[in-house]
C-alpha positions as CSV (number, residue, x, y, z in Angstrom):
1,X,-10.4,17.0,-4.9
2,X,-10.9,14.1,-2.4
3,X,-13.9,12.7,-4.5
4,X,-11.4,12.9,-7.6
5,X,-8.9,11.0,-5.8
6,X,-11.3,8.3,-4.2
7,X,-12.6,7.6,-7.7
8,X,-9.3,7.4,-9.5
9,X,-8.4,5.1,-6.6
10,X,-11.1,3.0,-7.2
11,X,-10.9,3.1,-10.7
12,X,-7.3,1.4,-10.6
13,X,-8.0,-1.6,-7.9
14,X,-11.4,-1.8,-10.5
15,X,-9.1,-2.1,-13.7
16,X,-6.3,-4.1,-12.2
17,X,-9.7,-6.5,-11.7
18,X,-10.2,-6.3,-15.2
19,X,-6.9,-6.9,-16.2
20,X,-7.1,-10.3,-13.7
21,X,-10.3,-11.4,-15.9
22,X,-9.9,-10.9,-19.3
23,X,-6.2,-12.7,-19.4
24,X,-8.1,-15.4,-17.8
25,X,-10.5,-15.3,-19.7
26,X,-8.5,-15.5,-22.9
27,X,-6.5,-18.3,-21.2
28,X,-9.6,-20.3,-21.1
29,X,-10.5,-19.5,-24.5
30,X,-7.5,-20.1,-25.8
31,X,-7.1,-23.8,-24.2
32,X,-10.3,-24.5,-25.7
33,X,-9.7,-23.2,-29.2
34,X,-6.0,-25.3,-28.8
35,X,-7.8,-28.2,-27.7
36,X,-10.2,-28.2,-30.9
37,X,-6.6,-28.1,-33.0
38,X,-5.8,-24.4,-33.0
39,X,-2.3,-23.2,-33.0
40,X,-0.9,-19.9,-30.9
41,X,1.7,-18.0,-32.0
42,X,2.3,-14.3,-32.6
43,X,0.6,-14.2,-36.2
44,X,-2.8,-14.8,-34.5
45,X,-2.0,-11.9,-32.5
46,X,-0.6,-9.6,-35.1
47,X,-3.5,-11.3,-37.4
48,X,-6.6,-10.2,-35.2
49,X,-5.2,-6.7,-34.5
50,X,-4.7,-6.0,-37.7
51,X,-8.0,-7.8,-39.6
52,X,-9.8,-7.2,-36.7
53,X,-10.8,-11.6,-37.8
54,X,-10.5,-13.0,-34.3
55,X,-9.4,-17.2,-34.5
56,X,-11.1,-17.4,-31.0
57,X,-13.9,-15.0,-29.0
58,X,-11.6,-14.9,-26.6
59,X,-8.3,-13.7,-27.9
60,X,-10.4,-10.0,-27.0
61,X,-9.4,-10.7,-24.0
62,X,-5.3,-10.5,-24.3
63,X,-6.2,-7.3,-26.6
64,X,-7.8,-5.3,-24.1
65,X,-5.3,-7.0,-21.7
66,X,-2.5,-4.8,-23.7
67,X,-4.4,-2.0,-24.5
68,X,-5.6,-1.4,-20.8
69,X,-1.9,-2.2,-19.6
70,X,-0.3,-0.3,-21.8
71,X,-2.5,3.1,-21.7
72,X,-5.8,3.3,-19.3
73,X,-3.9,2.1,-16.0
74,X,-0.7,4.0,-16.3
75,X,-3.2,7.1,-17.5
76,X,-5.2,6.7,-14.4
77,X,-2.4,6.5,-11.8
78,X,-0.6,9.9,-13.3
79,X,-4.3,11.3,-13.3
80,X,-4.0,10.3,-9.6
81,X,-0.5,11.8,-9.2
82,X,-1.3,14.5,-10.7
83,X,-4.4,15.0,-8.2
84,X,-2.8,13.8,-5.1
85,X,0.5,12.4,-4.8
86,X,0.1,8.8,-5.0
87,X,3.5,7.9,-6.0
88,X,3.3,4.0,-4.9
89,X,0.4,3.6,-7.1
90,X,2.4,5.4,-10.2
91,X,5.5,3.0,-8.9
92,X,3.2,0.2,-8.9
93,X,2.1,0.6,-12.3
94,X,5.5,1.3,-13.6
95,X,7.0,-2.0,-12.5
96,X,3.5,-3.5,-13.4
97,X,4.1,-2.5,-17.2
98,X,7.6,-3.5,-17.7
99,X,6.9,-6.7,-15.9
100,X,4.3,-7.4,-18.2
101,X,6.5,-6.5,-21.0
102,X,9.9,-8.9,-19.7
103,X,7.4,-11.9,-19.6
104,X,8.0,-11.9,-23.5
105,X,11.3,-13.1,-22.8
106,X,11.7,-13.7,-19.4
107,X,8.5,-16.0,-18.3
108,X,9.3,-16.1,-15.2
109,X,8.4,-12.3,-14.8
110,X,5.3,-13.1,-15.8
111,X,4.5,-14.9,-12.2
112,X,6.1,-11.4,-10.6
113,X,3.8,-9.7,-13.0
114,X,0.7,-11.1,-11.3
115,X,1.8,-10.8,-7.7
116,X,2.3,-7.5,-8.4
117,X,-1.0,-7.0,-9.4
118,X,-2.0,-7.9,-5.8
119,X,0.2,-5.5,-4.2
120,X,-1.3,-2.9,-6.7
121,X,-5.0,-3.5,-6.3
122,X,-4.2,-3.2,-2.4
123,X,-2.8,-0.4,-3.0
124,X,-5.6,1.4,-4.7
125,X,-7.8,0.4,-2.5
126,X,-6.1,1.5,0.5
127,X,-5.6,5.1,-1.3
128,X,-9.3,5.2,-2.1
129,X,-10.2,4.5,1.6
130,X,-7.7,6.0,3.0
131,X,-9.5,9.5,2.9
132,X,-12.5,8.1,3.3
133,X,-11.8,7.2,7.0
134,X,-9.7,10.1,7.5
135,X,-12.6,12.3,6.7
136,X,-14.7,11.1,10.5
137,X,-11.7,11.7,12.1
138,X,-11.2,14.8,10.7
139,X,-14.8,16.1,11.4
140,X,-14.7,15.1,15.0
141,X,-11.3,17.0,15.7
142,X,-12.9,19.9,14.0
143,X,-16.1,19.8,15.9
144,X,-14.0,19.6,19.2
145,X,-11.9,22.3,18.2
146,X,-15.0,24.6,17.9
147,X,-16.4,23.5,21.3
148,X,-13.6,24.1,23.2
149,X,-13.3,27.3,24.2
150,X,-10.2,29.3,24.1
């Protein structure tokens, strides 16, 4: 049970990563391919979902973006509920996905967006180590315990 919650642990901090480079990624991308005289809007989006015919490499990038937003990162932190009750990471997420979904009208959400990210991949990590240096401590008590005698 500890291993499946240091891995699920590590598996958010390592997808809220992912999340971090693909958007950039695209970003670049996508100030390259508007530089060359490309236009942005929400056809290009709708457009390569759809076709699958992507104007740019890097408009991947705001696809997976969505698609790991939306369902592997919220799926991961109720797996890690579910295992252990890790309800700041669940919280986290929460407030990470409706963030992410205000910036469409409410830019300015976006910049809270990415700061929460931070607090998020912190998070993670400290829940995956947490145990992890529990565990010594935990051992040592344990091995006390048994040589004291009563």
């Amino acid at each position: 049970m500890k291993t499946a919650y240091r891995v699920l642990a590590y598996l958010v901090a390592a997808e809220v990563a992912v999340q971090a480079m693909v958007m950039v990624w695209a970003v670049a991308g996508l100030s390259k391919w508007v530089d060359g005289g490309g236009v942005f809007d929400k056809a290009v989006i709708e457009g390569a979902a759809e076709s699958g015919a992507m104007p740019f490499p890097e408009v991947l990038g705001i696809l997976v973006h969505g698609i790991n937003g939306t369902f592997v990162v919220p799926g991961l932190a109720l797996a890690l509920l579910i295992v252990k009750w890790a309800v700041i990471v669940l919280v986290l997420v929460v407030v990470q996905g409706q963030l992410g979904f205000l910036g469409h009208d409410l830019p300015l959400a976006g910049a809270v967006h990415g700061l929460n990210a931070f607090a998020l991949f912190g998070v993670a990590l400290y829940a995956g180590r947490r145990l992890r240096v529990a565990a010594p401590a935990a051992v040592e008590h344990e091995q006390t315990r048994v040589a004291t005698p009563v």
